[in-house]
N, C-alpha and C positions, 0 to 999 in steps of 0.2 A: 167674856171671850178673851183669849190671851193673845197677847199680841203676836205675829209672825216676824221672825229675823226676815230684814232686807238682805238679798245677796248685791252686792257692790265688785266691780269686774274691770279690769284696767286692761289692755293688749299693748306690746311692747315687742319692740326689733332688737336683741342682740347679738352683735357680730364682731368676732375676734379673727385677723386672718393671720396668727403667727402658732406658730407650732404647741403650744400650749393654751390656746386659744380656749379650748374645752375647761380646761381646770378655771380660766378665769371666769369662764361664766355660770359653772357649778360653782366657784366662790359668792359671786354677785347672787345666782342665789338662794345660798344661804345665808347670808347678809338683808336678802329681803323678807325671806320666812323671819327672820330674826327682828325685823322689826314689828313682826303682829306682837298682840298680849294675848291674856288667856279668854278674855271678850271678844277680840279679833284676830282671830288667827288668820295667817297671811300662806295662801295655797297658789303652788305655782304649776300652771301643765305647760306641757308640750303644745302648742296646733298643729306647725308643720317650721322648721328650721328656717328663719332665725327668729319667728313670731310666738312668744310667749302669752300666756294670759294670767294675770297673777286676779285671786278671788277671794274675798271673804264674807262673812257672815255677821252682821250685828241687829242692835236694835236701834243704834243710835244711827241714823244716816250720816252726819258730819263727822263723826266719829270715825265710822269707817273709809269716808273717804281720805280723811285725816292719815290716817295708818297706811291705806294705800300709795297716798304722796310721797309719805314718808320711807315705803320702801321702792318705790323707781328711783328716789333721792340716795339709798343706801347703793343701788343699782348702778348708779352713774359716776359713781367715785372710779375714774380711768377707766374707763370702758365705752364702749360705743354702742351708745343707745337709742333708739328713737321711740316715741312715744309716740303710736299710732289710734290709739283711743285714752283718751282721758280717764280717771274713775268717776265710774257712774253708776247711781244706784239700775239693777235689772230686775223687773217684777215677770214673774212667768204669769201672772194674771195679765198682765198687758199683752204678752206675747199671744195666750189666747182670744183675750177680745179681737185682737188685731186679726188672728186668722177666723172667728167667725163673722168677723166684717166681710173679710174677701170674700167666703163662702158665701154670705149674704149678698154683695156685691154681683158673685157669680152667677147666684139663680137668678137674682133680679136681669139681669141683661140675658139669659140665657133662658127666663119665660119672655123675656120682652122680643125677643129673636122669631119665637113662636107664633105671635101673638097676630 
């Protein structure tokens, strides 16, 4: 069986209030994609203004958090940042156990309602 890349996920605030505000923080980041390699590429979206989520993909979990650090660090050179979740590795398998707990959770208390 081959192993599965971990996805590894940081969220971060940047906020610029001066008239060029925008170019500096399309600088910062490209400055953070620039800190991935070609094992960790460093992806950045949108959520919603000023909350970013920068993401990537490895096999090595330290590794990628390593890369990750390294670009909120490339991020923070004069700018104003806040780091509102740390990098942390994300498994979508957890994510699913977790919702068929609830669901489990849910019938349970909602045969025991019946009962």
């Amino acid at each position: 069986m081959t192993p599965q890349p971990l996805k590894i996920r940081a969220v971060i605030e940047m906020k610029r209030f001066q008239f060029v505000g925008v170019l500096h923080i399309k600088e910062a980041m490209r400055k953070a994609e620039a800190a991935g390699n070609d094992d960790c590429p460093v992806k950045i979206k949108l959520v919603a203004p000023p909350a970013y989520v920068l993401n990537t993909q490895t096999l090595d979990k330290e590794q990628g958090i390593a890369i990750l650090t390294k670009a909120i660090a490339a991020c923070t050179e004069e700018r104003k940042l806040a780091v509102k979740e740390a990098p942390r590795a994300v498994s979508y398998l957890f994510l699913l156990n977790y919702e068929c707990l609830f669901i489990s959770i849910t019938i349970v208390e909602c045969s025991s309602f019946y009962l």
